[in-house]
C-alpha positions as CSV (number, residue, x, y, z in Angstrom):
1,X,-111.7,-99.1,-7.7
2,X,-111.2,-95.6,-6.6
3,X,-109.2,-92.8,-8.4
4,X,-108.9,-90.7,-5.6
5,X,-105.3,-88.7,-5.6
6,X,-102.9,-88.3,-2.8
7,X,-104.1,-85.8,-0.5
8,X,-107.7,-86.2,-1.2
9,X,-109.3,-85.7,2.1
10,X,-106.4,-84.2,3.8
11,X,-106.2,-81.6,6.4
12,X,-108.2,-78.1,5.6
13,X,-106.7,-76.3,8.2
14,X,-103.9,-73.9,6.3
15,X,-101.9,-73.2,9.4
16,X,-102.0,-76.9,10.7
17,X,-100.1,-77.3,7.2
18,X,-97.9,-75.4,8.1
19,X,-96.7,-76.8,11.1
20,X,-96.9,-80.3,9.3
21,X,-94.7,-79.1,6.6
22,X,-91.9,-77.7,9.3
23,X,-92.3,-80.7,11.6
24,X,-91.2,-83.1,8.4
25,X,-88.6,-81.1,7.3
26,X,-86.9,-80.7,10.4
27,X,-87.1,-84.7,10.9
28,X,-85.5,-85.0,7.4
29,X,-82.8,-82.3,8.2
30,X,-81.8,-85.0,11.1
31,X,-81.8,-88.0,8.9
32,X,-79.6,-86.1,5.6
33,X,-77.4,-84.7,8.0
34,X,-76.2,-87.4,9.7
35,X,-75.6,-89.2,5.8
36,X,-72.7,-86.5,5.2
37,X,-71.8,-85.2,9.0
38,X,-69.3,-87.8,10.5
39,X,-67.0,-87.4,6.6
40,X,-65.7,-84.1,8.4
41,X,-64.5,-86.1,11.2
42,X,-62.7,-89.0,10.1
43,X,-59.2,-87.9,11.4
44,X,-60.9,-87.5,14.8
45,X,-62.5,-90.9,14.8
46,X,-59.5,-93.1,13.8
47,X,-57.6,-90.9,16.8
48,X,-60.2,-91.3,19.2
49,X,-61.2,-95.2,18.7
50,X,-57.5,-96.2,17.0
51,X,-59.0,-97.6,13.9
52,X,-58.1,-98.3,10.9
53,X,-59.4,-96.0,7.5
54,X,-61.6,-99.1,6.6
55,X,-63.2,-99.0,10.3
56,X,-63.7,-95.5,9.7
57,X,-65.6,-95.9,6.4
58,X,-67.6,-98.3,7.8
59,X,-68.8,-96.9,10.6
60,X,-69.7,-93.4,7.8
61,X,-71.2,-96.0,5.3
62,X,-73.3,-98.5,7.5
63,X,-75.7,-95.5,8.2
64,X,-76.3,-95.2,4.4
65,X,-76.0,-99.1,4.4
66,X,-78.7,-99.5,6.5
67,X,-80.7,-96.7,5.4
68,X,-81.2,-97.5,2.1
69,X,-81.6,-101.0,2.9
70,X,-85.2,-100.8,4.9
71,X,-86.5,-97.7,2.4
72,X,-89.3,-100.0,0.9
73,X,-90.2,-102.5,3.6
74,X,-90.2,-100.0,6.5
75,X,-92.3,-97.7,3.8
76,X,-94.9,-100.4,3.0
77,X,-94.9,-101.1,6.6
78,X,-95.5,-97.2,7.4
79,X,-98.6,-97.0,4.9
80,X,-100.3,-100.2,6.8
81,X,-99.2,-99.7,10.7
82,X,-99.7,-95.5,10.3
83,X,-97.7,-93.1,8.9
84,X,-97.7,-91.1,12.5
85,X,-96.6,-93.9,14.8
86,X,-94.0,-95.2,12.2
87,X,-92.8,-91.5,12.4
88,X,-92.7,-91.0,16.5
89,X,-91.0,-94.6,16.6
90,X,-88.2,-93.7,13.4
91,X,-87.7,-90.7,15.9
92,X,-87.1,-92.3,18.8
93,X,-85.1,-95.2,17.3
94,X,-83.1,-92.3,15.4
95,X,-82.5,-89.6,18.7
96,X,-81.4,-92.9,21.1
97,X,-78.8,-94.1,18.5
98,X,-77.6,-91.1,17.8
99,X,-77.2,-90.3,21.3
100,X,-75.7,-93.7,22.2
101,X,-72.9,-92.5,19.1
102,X,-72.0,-89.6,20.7
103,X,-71.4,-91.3,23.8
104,X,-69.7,-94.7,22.1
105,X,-66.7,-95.8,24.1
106,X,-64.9,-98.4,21.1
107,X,-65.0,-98.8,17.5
108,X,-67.6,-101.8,18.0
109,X,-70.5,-99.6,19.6
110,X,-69.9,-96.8,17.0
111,X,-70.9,-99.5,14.8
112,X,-73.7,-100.8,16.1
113,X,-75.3,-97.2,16.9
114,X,-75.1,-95.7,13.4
115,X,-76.6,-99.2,12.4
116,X,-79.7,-98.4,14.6
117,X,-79.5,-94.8,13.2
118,X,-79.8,-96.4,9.7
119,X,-82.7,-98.5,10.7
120,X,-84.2,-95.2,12.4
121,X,-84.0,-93.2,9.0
122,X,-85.2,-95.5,6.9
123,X,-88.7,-95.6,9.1
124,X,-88.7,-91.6,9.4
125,X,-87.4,-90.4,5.9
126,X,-90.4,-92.3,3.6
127,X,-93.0,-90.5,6.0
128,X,-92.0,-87.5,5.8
129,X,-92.8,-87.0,2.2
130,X,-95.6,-89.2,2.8
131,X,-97.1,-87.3,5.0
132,X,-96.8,-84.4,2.5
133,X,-99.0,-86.2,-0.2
134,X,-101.5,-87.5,2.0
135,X,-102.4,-84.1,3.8
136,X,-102.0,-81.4,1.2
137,X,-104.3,-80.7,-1.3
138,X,-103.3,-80.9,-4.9
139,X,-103.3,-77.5,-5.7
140,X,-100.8,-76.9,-2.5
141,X,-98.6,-80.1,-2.7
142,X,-96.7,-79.4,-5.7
143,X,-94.7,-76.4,-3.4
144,X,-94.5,-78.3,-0.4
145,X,-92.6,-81.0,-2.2
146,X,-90.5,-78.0,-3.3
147,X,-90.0,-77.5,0.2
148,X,-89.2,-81.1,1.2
149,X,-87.0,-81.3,-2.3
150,X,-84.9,-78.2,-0.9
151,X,-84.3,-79.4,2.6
152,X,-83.6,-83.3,1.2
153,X,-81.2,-81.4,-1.5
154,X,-79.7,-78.9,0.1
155,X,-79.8,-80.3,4.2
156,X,-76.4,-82.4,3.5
157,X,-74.5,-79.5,2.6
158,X,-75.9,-77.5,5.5
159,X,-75.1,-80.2,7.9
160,X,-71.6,-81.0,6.6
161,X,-71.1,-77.2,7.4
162,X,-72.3,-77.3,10.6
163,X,-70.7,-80.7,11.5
164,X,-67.3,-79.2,10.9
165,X,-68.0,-75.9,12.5
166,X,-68.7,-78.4,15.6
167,X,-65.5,-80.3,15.4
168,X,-63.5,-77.2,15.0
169,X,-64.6,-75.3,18.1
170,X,-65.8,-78.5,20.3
171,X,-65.1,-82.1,19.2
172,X,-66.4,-85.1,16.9
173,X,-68.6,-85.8,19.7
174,X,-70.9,-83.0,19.8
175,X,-72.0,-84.0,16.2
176,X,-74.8,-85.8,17.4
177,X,-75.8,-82.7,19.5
178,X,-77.8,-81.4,15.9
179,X,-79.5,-84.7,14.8
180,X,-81.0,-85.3,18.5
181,X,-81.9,-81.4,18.9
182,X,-83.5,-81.8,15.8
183,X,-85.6,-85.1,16.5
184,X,-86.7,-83.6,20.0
185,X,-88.4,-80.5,17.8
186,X,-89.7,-83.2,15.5
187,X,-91.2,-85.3,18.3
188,X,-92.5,-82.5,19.7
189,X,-94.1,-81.3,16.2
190,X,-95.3,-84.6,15.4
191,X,-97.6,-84.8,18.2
192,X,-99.1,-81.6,17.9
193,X,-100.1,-81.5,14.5
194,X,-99.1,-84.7,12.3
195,X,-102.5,-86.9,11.4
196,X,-102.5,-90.3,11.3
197,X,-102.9,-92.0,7.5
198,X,-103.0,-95.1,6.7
199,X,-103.7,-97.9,3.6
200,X,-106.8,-100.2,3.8
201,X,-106.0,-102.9,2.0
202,X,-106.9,-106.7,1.5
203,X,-104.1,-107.7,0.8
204,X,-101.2,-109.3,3.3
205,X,-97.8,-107.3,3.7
206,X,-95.3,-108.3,0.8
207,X,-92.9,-109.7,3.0
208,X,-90.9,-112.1,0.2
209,X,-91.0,-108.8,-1.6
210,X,-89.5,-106.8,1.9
211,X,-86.8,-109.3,2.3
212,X,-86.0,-109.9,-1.6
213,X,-86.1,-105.9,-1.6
214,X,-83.2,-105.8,1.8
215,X,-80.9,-108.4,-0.4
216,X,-81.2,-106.9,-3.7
217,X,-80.0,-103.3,-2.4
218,X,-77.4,-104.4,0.4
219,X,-75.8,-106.3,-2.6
220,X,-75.2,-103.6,-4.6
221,X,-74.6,-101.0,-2.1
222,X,-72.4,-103.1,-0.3
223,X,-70.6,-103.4,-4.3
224,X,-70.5,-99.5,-4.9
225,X,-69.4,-98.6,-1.5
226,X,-66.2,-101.6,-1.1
227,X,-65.3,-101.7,-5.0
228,X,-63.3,-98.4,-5.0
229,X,-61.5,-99.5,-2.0
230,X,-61.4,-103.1,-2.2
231,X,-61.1,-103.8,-6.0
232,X,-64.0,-104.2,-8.4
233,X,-62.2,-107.7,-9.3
234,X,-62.2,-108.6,-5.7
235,X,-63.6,-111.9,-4.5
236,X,-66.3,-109.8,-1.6
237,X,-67.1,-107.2,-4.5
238,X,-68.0,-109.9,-7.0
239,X,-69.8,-111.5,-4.0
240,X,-71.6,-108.5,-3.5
241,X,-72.3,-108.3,-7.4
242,X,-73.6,-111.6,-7.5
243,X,-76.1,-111.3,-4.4
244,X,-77.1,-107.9,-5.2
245,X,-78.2,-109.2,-9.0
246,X,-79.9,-112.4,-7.7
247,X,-81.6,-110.2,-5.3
248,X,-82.7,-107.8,-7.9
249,X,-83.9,-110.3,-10.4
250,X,-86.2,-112.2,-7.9
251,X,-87.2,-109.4,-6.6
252,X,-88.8,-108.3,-10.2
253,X,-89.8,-111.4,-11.0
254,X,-91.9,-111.7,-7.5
255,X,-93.4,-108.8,-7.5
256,X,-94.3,-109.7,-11.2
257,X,-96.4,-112.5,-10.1
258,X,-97.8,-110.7,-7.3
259,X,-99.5,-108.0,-9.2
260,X,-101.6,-105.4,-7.4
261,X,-100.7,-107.2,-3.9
262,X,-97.1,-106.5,-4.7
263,X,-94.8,-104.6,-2.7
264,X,-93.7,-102.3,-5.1
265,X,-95.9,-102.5,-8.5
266,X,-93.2,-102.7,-11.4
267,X,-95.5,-102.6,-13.8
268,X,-96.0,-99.3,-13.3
269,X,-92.6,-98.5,-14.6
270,X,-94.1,-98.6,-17.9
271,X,-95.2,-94.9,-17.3
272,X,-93.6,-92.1,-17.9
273,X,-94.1,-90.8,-14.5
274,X,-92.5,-92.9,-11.9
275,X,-89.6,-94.5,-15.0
276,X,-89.1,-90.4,-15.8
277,X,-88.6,-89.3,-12.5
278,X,-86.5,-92.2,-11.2
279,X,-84.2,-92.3,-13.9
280,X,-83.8,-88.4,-13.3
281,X,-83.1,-88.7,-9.9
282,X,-81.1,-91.6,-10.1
283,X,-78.2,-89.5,-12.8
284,X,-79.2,-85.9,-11.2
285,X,-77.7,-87.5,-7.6
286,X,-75.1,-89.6,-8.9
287,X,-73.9,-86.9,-10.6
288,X,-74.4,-84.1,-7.3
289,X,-72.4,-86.8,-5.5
290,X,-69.4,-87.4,-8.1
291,X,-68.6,-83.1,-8.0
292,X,-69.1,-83.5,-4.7
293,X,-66.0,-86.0,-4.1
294,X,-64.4,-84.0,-6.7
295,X,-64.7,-80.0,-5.1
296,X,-63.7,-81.3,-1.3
297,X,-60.4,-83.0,-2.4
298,X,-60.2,-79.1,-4.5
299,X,-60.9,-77.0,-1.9
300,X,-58.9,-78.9,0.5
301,X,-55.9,-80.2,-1.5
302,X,-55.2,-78.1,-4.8
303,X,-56.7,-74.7,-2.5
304,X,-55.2,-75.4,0.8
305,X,-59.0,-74.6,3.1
306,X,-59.8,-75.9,5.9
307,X,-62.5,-78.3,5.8
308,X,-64.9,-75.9,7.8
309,X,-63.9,-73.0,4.8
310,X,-64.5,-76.1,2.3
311,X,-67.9,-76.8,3.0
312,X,-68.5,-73.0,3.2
313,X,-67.8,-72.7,-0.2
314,X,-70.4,-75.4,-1.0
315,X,-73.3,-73.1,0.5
316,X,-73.9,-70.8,-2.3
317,X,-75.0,-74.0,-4.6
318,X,-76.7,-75.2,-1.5
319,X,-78.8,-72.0,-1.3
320,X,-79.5,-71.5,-5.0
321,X,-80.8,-75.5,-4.8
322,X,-83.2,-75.1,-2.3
323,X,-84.7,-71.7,-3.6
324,X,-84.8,-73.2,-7.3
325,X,-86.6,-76.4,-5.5
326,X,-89.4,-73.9,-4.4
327,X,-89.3,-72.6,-7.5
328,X,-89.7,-75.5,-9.2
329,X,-93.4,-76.0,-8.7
330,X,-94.7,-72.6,-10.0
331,X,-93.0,-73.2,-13.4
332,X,-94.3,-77.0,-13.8
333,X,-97.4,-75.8,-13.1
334,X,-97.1,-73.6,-16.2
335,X,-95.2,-74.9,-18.7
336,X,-95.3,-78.4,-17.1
337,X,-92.9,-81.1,-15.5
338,X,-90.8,-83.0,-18.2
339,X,-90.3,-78.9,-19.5
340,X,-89.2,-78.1,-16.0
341,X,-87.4,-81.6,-15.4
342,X,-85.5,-81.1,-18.9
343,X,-84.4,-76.8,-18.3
344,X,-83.0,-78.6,-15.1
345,X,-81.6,-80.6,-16.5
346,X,-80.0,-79.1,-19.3
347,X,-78.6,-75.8,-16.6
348,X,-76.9,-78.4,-14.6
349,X,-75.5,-80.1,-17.4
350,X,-74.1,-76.5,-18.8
351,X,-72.5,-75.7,-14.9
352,X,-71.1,-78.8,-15.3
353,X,-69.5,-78.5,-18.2
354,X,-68.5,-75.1,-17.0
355,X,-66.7,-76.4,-14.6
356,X,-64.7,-79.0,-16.4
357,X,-63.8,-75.9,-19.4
358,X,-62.8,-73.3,-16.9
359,X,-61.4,-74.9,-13.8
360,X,-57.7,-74.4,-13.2
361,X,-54.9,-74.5,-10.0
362,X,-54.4,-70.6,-10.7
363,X,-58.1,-69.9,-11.3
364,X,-59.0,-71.1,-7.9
365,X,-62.9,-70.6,-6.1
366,X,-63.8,-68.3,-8.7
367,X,-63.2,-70.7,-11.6
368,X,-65.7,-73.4,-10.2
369,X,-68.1,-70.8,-8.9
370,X,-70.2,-70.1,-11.5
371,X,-70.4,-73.9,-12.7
372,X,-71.5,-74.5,-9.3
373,X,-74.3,-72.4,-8.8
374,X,-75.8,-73.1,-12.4
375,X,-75.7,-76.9,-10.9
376,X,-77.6,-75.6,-8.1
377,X,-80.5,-74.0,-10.0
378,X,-80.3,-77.2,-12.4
379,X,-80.6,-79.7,-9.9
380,X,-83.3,-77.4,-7.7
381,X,-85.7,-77.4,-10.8
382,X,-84.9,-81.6,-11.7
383,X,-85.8,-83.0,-8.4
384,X,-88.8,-81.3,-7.6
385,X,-90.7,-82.2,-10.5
386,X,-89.0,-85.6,-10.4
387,X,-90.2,-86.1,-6.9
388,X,-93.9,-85.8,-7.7
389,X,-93.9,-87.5,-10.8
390,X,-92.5,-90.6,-8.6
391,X,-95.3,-89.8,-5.4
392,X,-98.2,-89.2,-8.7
393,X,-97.4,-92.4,-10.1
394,X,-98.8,-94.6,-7.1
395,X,-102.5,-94.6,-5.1
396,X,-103.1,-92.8,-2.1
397,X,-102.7,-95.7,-0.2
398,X,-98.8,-96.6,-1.0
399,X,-97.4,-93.7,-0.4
400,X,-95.3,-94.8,2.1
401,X,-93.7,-97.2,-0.8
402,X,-93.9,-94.0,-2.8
403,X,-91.6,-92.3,-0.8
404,X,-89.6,-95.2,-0.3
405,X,-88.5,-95.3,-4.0
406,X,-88.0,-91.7,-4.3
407,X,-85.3,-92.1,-1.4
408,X,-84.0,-95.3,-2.2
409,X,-83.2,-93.7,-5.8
410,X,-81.4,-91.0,-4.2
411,X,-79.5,-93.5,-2.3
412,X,-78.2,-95.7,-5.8
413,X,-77.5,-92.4,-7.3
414,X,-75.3,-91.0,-4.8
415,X,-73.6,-94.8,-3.9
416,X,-73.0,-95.1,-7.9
417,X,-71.6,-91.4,-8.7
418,X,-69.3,-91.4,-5.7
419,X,-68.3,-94.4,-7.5
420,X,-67.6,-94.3,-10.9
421,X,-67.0,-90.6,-11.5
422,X,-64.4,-91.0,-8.1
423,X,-63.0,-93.6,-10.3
424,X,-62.7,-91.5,-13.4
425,X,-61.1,-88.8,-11.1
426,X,-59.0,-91.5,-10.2
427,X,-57.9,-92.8,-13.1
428,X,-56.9,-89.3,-14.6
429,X,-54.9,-87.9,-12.0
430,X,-52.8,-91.2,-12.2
431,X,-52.6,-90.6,-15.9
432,X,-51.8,-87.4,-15.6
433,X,-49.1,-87.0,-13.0
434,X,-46.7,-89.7,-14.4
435,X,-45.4,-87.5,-17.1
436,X,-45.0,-85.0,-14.7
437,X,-42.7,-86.2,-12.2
438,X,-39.4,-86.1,-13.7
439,X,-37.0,-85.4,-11.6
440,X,-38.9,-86.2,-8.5
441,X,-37.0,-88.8,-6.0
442,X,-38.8,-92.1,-6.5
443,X,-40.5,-92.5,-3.0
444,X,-42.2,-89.0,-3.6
445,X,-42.9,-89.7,-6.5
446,X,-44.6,-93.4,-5.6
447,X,-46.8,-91.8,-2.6
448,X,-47.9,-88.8,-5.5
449,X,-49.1,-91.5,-8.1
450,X,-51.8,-92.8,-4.6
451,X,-53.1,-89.0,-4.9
452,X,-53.1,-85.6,-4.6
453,X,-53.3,-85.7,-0.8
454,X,-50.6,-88.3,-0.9
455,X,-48.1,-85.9,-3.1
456,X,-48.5,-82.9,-0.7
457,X,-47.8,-85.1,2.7
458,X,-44.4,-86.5,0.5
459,X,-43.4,-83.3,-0.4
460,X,-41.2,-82.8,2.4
461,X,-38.7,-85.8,1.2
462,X,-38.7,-84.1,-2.3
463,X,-35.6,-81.7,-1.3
464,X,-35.8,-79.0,-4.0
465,X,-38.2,-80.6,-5.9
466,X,-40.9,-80.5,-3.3
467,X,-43.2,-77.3,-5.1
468,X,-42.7,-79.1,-8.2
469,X,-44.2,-82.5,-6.7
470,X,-47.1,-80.0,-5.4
471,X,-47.5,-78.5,-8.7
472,X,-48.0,-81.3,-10.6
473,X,-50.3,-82.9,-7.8
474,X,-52.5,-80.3,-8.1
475,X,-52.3,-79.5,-11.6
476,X,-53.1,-83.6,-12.3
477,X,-55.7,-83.7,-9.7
478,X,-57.8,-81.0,-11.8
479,X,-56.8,-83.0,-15.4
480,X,-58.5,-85.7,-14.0
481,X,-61.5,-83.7,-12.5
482,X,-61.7,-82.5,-16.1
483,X,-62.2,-86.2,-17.3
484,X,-64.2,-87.3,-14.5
485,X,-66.5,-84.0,-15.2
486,X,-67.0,-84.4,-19.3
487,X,-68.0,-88.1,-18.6
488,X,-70.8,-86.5,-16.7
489,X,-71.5,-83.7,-19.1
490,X,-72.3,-86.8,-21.4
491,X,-74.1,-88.1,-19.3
492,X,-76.6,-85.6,-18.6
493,X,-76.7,-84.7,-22.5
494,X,-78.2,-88.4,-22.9
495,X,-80.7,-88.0,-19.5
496,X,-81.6,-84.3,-21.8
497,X,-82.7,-85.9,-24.7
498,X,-84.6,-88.8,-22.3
499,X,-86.0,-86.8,-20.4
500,X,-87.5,-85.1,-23.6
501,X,-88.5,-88.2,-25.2
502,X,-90.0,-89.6,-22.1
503,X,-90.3,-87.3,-19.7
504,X,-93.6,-87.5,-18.0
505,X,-96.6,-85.3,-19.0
506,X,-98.8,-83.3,-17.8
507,X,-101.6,-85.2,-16.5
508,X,-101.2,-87.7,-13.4
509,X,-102.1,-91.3,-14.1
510,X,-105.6,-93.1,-12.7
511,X,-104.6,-94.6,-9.4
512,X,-106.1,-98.6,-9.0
513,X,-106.4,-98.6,-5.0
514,X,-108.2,-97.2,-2.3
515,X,-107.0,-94.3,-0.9
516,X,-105.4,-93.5,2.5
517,X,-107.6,-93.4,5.5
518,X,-106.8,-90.2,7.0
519,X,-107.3,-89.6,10.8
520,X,-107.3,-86.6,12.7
């Protein structure tokens, strides 16, 4: 039994590092980018392929679908084919369907190409970090997962900017331009200086555990993603529910009886480290994705921006996030992770709450900006330390499942804050704008109880009422952001104190397997 640590035996060359650090990080900037890019080109696609808004959301959500799907398996597989050639193929898979998108003729092949590009991700994004734990000594890995936090962070933001700087000047099309420039430099990167790792194990590939794993998270995706729009009562989302749980539950209880030749080892969530930073991860993106749905609508709605001035306005947090996820390292390394994870914690918590006391119609930019960046630096210093307590937790040799987790975690969080805090945001703006609209003609006044968006494209058959029908829309819309925004104050109050009860320490735990086989 062997308690060798990720990265033992790793590559001594500094500036081959380096270039393995940048060569990762630009193959994740393709993969998160293409998560957020096609949102800033929905009107485009629905005019371009004459679908319907469902279509549309499909063909944004089957990437994420898909993606977060194949995490484990296509990690596990990664740690036993080699990390390398799972990487080159993720590329390739990834630049040809994101090519083939850009070029899609229908609806149908849109589909079917951000599919691929889904199955693509899921084989590069687990390496990447990977590849980070199993060629950087200990002493140096802490910073480059800073570095991979801040691009995995910070990247959507960046490419949502970028996306709808593209659609403005050019069209939807050239938004695959980015992703395949991108995997080209990776490509090129990867075969220059990326060693090959992999697991020796006696043990055969999970694959009950791989397909349990694929049911399990389609289910509940699939539930989070079609609830808000089909109906959390509906007969496919409490289909979704029902698979998604049974998948779950024999997942867990397989993996139980497979022990250390398990896919994923659940026992190990008995440790601080990988339950600590999971549970962080999970509430620190769910709620990063919930303001996210909430300061778009804002900018664009109750401020009137563009959407290429809207995701402008996110950059700032996006800047202060990746510097604070560099950051994050140095000050674990002192006063140690669950104090780092729980400052994080706490500073977003405060911007947040910031946010919901000080927002307002009149205040505009200025009245979410400081709540904003404090979420930034909050969320920079979480998910770094989060990230390597989850990567500590397992041996050398299952890092690829390691990874997985880490991603996959981001994935639930994201899928379940868009959810429930969208429906909180929801729920308050319809409360709120009933007792408003006195006066207002009742069609208006019908299309302004669907949402904000809905009020200002009715205004026009409100005769003189119409600035009061836009007034109220906006003035609702932030009443219900409040809401929406103390729930999640709450909620990362209770991940605060958990995070200081059970936080993980210090010390990483022994590791039960071989480690990685490393070759240059």
């Amino acid at each position: 039994m062997s308690t060798n640590q990720p990265g033992e035996g790793g590559v001594s060359d500094a500036r081959q590092r380096r270039t393995i650090l940048v060569a990762v990080c630009v193959a994740l900037m393709a993969v998160v980018a293409s998560v957020s890019g096609l949102n800033v080109a929905q009107p485009d696609l629905a005019v371009a392929f004459g679908a319907s808004q469902r279509t549309i959301l499909w063909i944004i959500n089957i990437y994420t679908l898909g993606l977060a799907a194949l995490l484990l398996p296509l990690g596990a597989l990664g740690d036993r084919w080699g990390r390398r050639p799972m990487l080159l193929t993720g590329l390739i898979v990834f630049g040809v369907a994101g090519a083939a998108a850009g070029l899609a003729p229908s609806a149908a092949v849109m589909l079917a190409a951000r599919l691929l590009s889904g199955v693509g991700a899921a084989m590069i994004m687990p390496i990447t970090l990977a590849v980070i734990t199993s060629t950087f000594p200990e002493e140096e890995r802490g910073r480059a997962i800073g570095v991979w936090t801040g691009v995995a962070g910070g990247g959507g933001i960046l490419g949502m900017f970028l996306s709808a700087a593209l659609v403005d000047v050019a069209s939807w099309r050239w938004l695959f331009v980015l992703p395949v420039a991108l995997v080209v430099v990776a490509v090129a990167l990867t075969l220059r200086s990326v060693p090959d790792s992999r697991e020796t194990s006696g043990h055969a590939y999970d694959t009950v555990g791989a397909l349990t794993s694929v049911v399990a998270v389609v289910g509940l995706i699939f539930v989070l993603q079609e609830g808000p729009e089909r109906g959390w009562t509906a007969h496919a989302t409490l289909l979704g529910l029902v698979v998604g749980v049974a998948g779950a539950v024999g997942f867990v209880a397989w993996e139980l009886r497979r022990r250390d030749a398990a896919l994923l080892d659940v026992r190990l969530f008995g440790g601080r480290a990988l339950a600590g930073g999971s549970i962080t991860l999970l509430v620190v993106f769910g709620v990063q994705a919930g303001v996210f749905v909430v300061l778009f609508p804002f900018f664009q709605a109750v401020l009137g921006w563009s959407g290429l001035l809207s995701t402008l306005a996110l950059m700032p947090m996006a800047v202060v996030m990746m510097a604070a996820s560099g950051l994050a390292p140095r000050l674990a390394a002192r006063v140690g992770p669950r104090a780092t994870m729980a400052a994080g914690v706490f500073v977003a918590g405060a911007g947040l709450a910031l946010m919901a006391a000080i927002v307002s119609v009149d205040g505009g930019y200025l009245s979410v900006l400081p709540g904003m960046l404090a979420m930034g630096l909050g969320m920079g210093l979480s998910m770094t330390p989060s990230t390597e307590a989850i990567t500590g937790a397992l041996p050398a040799g299952r890092q690829g499942v390691a990874s997985a987790l880490n991603d996959v975690t981001r994935e639930f969080g994201t899928a379940l804050g868009v959810a429930l805090l969208g429906a909180l945001l929801s729920a308050g703006y319809r409360d709120a704008v009933d007792s408003r609209l006195d006066g207002v003609p009742q069609g208006p006044a019908g299309a302004a109880r669907e949402g904000v968006a809905n009020a200002l494209d009715a205004a026009h058959q409100a005769g003189p009422q119409a600035r009061a029908l836009v007034r109220a829309a906006r003035e609702s819309f932030v009443e219900g952001w409040q809401h929406a925004m103390w729930t999640g104050v709450a909620v990362m109050a209770a991940l605060f104190l958990h995070v200081l009860a059970r936080g993980p320490e210090r010390e990483r735990s022994p590791e039960p397997e071989a480690p990685a086989v490393l070759e240059t």
